[in-house]
PyMOL Python script that loads the backbone (N, CA, C, O; Angstrom):
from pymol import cmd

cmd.read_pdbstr("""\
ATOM      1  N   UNK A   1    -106.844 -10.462  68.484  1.00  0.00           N
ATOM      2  CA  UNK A   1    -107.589 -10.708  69.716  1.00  0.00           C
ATOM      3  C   UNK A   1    -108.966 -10.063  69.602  1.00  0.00           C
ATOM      4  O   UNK A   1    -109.449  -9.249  68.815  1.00  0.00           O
ATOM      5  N   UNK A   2    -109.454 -10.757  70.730  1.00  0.00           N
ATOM      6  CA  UNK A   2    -111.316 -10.430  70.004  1.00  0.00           C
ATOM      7  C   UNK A   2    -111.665  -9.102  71.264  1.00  0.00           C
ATOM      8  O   UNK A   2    -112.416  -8.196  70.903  1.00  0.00           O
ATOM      9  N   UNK A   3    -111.310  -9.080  72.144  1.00  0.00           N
ATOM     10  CA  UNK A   3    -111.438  -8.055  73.205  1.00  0.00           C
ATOM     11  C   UNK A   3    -112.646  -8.448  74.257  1.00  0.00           C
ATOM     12  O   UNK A   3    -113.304  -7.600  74.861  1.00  0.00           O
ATOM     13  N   UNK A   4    -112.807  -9.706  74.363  1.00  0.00           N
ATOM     14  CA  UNK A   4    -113.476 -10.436  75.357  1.00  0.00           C
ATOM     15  C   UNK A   4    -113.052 -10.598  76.968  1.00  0.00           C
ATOM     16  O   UNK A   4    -113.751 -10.812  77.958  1.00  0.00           O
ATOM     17  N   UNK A   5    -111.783 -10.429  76.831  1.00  0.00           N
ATOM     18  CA  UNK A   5    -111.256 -10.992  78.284  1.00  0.00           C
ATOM     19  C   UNK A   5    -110.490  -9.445  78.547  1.00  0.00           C
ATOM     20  O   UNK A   5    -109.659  -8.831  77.877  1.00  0.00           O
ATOM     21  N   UNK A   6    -111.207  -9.124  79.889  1.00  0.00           N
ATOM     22  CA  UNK A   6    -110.503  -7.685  80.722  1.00  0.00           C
ATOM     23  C   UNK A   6    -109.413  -7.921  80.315  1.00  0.00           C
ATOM     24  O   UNK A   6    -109.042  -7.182  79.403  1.00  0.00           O
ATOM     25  N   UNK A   7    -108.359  -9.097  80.815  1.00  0.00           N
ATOM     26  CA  UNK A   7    -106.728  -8.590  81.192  1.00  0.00           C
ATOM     27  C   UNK A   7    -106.062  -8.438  79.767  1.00  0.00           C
ATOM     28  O   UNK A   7    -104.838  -8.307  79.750  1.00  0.00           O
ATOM     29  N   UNK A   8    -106.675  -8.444  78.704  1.00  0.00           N
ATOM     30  CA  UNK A   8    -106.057  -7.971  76.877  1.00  0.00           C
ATOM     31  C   UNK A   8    -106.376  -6.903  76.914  1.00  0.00           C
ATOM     32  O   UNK A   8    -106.000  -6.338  75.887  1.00  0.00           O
ATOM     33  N   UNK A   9    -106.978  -6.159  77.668  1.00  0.00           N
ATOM     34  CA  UNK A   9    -107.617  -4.516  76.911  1.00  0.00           C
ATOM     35  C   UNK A   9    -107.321  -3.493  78.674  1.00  0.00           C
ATOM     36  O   UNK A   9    -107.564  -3.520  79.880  1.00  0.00           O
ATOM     37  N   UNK A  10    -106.584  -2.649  77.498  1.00  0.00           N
ATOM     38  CA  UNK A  10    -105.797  -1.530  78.833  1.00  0.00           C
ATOM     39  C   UNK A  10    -105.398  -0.399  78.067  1.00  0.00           C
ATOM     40  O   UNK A  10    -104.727  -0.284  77.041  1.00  0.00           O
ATOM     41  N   UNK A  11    -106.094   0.575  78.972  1.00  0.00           N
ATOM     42  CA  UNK A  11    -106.064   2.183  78.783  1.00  0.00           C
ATOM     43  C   UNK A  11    -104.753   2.030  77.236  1.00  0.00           C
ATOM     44  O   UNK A  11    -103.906   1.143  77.345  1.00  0.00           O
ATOM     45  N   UNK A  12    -104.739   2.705  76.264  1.00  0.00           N
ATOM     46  CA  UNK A  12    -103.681   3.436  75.327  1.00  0.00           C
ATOM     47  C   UNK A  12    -103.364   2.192  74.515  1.00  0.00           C
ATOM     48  O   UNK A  12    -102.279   1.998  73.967  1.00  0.00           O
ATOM     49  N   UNK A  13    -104.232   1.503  74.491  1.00  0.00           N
ATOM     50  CA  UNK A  13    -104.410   0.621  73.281  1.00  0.00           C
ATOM     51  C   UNK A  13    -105.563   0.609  72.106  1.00  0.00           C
ATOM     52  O   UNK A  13    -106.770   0.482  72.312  1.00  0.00           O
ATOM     53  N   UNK A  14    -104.767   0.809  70.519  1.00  0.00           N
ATOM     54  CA  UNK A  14    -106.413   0.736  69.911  1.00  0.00           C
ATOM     55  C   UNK A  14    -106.934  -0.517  69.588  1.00  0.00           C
ATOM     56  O   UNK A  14    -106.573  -1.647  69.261  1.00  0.00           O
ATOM     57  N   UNK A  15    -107.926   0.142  69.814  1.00  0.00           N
ATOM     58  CA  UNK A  15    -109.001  -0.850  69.584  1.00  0.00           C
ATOM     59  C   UNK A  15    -110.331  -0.475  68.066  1.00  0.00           C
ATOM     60  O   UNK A  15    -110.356   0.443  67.245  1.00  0.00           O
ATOM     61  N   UNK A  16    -111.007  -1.349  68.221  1.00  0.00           N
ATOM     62  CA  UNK A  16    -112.374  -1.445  66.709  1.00  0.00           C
ATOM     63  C   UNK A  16    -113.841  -1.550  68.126  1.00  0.00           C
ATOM     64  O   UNK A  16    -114.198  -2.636  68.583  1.00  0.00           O
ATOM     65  N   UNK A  17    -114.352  -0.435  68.497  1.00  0.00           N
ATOM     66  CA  UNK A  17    -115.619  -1.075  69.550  1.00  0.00           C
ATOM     67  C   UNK A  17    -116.683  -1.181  68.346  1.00  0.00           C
ATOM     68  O   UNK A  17    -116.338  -1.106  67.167  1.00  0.00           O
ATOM     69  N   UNK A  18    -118.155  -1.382  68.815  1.00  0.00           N
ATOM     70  CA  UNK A  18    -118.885  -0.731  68.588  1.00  0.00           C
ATOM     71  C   UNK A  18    -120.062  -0.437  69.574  1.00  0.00           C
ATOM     72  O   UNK A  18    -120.502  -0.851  70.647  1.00  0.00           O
ATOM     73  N   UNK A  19    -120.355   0.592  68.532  1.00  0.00           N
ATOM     74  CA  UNK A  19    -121.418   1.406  69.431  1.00  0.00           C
ATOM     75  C   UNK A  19    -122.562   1.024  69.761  1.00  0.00           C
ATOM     76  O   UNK A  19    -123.019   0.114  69.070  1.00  0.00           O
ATOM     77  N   UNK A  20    -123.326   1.488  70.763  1.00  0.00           N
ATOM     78  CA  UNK A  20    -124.574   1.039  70.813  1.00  0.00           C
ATOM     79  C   UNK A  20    -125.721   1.316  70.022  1.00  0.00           C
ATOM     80  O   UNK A  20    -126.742   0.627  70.021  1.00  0.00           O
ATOM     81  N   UNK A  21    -125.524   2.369  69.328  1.00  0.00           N
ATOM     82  CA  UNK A  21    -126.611   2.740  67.997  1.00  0.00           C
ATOM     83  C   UNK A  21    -126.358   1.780  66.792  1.00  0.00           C
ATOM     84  O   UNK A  21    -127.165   1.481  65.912  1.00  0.00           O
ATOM     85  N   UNK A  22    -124.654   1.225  66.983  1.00  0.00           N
ATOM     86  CA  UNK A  22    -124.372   0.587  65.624  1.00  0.00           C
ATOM     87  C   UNK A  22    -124.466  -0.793  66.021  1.00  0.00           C
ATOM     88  O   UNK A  22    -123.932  -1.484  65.153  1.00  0.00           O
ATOM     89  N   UNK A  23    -125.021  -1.637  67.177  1.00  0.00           N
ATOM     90  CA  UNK A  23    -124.623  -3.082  67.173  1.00  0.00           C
ATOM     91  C   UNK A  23    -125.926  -3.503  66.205  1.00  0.00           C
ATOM     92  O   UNK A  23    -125.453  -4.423  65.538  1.00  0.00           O
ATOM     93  N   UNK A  24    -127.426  -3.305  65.737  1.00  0.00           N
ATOM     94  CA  UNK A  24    -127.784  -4.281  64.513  1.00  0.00           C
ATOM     95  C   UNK A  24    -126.547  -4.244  63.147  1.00  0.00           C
ATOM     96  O   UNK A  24    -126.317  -5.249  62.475  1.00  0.00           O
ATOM     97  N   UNK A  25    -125.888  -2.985  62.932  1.00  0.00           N
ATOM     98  CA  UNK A  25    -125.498  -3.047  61.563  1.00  0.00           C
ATOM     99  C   UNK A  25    -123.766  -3.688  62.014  1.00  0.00           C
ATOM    100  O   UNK A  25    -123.034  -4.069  61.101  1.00  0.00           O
ATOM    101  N   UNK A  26    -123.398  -3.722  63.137  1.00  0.00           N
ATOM    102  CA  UNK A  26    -122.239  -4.501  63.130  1.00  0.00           C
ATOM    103  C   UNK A  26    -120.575  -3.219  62.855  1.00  0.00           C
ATOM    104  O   UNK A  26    -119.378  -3.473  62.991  1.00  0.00           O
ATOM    105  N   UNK A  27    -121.310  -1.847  62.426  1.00  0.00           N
ATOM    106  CA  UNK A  27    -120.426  -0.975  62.361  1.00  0.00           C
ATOM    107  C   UNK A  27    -119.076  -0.783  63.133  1.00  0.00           C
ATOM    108  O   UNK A  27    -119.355  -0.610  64.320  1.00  0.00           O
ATOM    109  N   UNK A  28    -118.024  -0.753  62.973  1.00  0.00           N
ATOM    110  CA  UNK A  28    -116.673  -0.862  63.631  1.00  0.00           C
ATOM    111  C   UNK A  28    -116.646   1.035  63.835  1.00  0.00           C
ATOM    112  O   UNK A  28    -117.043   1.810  62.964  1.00  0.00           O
ATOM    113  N   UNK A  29    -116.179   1.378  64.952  1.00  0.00           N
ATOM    114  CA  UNK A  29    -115.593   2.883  65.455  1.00  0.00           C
ATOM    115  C   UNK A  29    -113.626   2.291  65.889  1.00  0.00           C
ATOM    116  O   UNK A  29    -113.263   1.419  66.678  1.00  0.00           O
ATOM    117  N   UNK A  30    -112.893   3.080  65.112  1.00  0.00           N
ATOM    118  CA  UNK A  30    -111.875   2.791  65.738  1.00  0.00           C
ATOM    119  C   UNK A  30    -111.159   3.887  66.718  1.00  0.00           C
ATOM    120  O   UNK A  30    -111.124   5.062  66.352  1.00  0.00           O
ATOM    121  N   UNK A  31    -110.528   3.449  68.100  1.00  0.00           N
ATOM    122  CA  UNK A  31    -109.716   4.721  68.732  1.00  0.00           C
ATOM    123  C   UNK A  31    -108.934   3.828  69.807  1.00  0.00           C
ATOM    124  O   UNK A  31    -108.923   2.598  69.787  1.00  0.00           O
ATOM    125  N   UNK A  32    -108.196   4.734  70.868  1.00  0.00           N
ATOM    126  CA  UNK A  32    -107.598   4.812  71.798  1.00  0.00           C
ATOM    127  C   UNK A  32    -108.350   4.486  73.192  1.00  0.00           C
ATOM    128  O   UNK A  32    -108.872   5.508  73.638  1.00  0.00           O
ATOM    129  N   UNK A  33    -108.509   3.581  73.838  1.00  0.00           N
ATOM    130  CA  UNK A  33    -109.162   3.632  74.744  1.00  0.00           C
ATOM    131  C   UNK A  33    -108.514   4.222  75.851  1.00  0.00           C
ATOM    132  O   UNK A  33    -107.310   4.170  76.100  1.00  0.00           O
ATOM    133  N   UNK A  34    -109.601   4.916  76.643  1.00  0.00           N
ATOM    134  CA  UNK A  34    -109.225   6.119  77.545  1.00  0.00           C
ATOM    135  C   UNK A  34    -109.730   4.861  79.134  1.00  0.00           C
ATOM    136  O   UNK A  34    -108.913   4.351  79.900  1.00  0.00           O
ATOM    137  N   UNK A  35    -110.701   4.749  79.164  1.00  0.00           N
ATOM    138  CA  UNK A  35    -111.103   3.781  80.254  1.00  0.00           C
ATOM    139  C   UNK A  35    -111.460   2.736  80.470  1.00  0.00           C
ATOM    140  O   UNK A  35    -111.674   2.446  79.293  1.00  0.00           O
ATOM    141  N   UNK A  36    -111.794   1.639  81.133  1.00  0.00           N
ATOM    142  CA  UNK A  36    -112.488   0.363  81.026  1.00  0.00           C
ATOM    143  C   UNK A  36    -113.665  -0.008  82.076  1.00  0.00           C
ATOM    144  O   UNK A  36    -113.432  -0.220  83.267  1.00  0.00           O
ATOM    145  N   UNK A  37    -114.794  -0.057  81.571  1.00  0.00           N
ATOM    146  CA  UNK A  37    -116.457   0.335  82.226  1.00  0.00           C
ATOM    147  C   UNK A  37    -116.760  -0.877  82.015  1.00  0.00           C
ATOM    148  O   UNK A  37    -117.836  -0.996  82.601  1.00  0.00           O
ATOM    149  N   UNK A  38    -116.473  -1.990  81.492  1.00  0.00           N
ATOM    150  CA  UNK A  38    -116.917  -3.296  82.421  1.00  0.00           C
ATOM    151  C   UNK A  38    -115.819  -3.722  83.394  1.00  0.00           C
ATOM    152  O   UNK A  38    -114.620  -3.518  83.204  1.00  0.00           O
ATOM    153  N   UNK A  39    -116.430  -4.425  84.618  1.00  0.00           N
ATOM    154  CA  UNK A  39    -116.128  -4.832  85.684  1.00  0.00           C
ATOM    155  C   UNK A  39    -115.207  -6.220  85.790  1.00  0.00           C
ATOM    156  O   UNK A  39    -114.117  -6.430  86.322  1.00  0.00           O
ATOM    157  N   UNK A  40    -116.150  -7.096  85.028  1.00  0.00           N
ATOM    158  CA  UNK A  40    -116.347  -8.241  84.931  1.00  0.00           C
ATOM    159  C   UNK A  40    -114.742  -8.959  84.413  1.00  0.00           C
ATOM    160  O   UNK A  40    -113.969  -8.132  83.929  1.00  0.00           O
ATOM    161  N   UNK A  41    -114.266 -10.322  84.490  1.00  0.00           N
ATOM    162  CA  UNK A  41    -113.381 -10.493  83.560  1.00  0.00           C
ATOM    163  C   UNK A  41    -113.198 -11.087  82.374  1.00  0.00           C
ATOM    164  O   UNK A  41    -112.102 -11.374  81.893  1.00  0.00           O
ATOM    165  N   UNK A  42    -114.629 -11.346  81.717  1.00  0.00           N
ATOM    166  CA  UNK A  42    -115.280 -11.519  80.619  1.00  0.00           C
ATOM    167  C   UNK A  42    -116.326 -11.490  80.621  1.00  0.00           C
ATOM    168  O   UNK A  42    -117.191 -11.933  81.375  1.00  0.00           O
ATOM    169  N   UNK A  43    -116.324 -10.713  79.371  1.00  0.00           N
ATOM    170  CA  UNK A  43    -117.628 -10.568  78.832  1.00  0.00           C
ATOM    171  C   UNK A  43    -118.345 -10.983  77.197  1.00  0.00           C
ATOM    172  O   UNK A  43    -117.849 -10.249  76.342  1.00  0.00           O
ATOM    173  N   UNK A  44    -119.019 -11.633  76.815  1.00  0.00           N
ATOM    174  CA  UNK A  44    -118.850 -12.688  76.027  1.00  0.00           C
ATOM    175  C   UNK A  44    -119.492 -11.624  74.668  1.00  0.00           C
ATOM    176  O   UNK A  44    -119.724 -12.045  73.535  1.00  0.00           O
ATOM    177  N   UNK A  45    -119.634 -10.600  74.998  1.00  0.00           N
ATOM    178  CA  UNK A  45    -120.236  -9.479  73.268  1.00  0.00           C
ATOM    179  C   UNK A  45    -119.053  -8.328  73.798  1.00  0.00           C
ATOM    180  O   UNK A  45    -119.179  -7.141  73.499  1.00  0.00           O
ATOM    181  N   UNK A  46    -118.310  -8.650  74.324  1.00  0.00           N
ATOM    182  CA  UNK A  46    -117.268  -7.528  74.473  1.00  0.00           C
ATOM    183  C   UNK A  46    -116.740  -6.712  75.478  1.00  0.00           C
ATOM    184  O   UNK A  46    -117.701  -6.069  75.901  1.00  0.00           O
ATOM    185  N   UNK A  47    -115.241  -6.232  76.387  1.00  0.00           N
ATOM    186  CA  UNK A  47    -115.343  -5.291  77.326  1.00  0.00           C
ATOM    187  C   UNK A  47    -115.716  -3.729  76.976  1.00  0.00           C
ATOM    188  O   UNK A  47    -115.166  -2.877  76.277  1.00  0.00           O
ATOM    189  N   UNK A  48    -116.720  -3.744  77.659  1.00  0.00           N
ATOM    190  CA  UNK A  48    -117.057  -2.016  77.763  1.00  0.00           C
ATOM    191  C   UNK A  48    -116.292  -1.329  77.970  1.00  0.00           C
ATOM    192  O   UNK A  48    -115.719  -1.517  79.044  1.00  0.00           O
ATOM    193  N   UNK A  49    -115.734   0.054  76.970  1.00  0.00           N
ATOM    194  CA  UNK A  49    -114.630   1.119  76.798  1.00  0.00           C
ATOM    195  C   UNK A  49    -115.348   2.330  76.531  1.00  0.00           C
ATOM    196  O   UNK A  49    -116.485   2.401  76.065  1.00  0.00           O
ATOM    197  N   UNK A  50    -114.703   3.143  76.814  1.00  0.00           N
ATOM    198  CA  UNK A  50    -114.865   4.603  76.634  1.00  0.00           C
ATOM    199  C   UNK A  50    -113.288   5.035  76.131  1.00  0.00           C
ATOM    200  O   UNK A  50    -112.255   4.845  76.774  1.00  0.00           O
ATOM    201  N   UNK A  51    -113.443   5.810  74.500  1.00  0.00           N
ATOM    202  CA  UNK A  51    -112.616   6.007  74.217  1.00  0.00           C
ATOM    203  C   UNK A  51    -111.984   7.345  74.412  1.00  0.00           C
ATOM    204  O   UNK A  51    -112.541   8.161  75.147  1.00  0.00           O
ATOM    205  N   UNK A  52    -110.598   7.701  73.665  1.00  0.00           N
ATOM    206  CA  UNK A  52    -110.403   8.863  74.598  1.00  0.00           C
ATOM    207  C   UNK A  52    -111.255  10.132  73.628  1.00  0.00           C
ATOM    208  O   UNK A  52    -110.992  11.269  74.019  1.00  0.00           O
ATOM    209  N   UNK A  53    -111.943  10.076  72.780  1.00  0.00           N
ATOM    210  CA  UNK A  53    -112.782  11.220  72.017  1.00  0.00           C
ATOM    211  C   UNK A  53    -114.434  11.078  72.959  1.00  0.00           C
ATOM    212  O   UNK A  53    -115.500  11.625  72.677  1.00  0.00           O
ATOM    213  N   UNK A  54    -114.096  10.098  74.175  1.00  0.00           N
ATOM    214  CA  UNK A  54    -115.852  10.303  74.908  1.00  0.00           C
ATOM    215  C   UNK A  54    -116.459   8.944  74.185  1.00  0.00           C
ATOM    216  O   UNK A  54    -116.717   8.045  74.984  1.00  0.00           O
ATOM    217  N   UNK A  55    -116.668   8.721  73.089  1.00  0.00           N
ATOM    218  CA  UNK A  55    -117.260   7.232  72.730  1.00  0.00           C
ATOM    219  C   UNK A  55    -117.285   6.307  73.392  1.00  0.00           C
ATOM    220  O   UNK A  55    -116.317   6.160  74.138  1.00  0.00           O
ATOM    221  N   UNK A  56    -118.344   5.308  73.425  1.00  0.00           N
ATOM    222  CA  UNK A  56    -118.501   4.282  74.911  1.00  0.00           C
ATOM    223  C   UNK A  56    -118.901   3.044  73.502  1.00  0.00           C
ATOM    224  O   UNK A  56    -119.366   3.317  72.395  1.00  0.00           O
ATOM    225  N   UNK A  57    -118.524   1.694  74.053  1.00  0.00           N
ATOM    226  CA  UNK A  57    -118.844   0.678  73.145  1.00  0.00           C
ATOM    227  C   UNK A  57    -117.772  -0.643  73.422  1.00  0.00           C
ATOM    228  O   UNK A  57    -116.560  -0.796  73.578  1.00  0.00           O
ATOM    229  N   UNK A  58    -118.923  -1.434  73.382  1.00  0.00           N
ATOM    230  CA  UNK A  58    -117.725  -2.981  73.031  1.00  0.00           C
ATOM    231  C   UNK A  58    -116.819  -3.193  72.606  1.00  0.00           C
ATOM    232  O   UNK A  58    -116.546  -2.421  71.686  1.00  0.00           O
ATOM    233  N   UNK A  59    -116.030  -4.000  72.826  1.00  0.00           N
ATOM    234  CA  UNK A  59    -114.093  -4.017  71.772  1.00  0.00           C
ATOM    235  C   UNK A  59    -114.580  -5.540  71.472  1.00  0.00           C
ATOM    236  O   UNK A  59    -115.007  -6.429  72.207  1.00  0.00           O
ATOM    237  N   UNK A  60    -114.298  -5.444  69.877  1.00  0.00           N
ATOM    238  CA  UNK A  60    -114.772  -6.255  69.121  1.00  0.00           C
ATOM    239  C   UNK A  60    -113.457  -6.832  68.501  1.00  0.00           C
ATOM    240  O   UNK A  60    -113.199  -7.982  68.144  1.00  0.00           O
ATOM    241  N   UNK A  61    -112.676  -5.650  68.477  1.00  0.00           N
ATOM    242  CA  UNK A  61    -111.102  -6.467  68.022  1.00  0.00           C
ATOM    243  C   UNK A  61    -110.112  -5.051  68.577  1.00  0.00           C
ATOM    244  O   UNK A  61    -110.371  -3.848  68.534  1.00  0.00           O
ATOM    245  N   UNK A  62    -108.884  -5.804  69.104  1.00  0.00           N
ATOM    246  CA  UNK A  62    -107.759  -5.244  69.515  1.00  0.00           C
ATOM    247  C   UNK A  62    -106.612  -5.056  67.895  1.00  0.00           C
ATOM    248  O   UNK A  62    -105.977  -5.846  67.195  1.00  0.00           O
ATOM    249  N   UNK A  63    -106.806  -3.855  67.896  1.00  0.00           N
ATOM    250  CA  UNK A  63    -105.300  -3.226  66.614  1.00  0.00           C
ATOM    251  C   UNK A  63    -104.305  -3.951  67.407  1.00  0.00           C
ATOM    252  O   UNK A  63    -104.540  -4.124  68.603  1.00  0.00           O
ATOM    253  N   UNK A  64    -103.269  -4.376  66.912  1.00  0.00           N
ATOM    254  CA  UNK A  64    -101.792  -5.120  67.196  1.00  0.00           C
ATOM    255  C   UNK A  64    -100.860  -4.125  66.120  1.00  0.00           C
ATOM    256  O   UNK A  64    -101.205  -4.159  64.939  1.00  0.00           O
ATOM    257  N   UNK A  65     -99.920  -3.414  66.426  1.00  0.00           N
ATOM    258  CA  UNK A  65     -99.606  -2.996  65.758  1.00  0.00           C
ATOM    259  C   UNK A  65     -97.959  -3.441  65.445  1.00  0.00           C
ATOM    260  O   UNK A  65     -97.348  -2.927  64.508  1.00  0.00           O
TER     261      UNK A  65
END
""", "prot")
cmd.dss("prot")
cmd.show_as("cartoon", "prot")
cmd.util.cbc("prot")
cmd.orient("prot")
């Protein structure tokens, strides 16, 4: 899953965001998301997360484990 649509992405799931320093180079951060800071129920470059180490960034792909 690509992490576009709110109702796929929920608190204690990992996820791949990235950051806002890293979106020219496309860099992947992986963690646990702690919150969900977009509103919206899609968002077409990604839902906004804050992970649980404080990191804030797009979910670009959902871990399935």
């Amino acid at each position: 899953m690509d992490g576009r649509n709110r109702s796929d992405v929920k608190p204690g799931i990992e996820v791949a965001i990235v950051l806002k320093n890293d979106q020219r180079s496309g860099k992947l951060t992986y963690g646990t998301v702690q919150d969900l800071l977009t509103n919206s129920k899609f968002h077409p470059h990604g839902i906004k997360v804050r992970l649980t180490d404080g990191q804030v960034g797009r979910v670009k792909e959902i871990i399935i484990k």
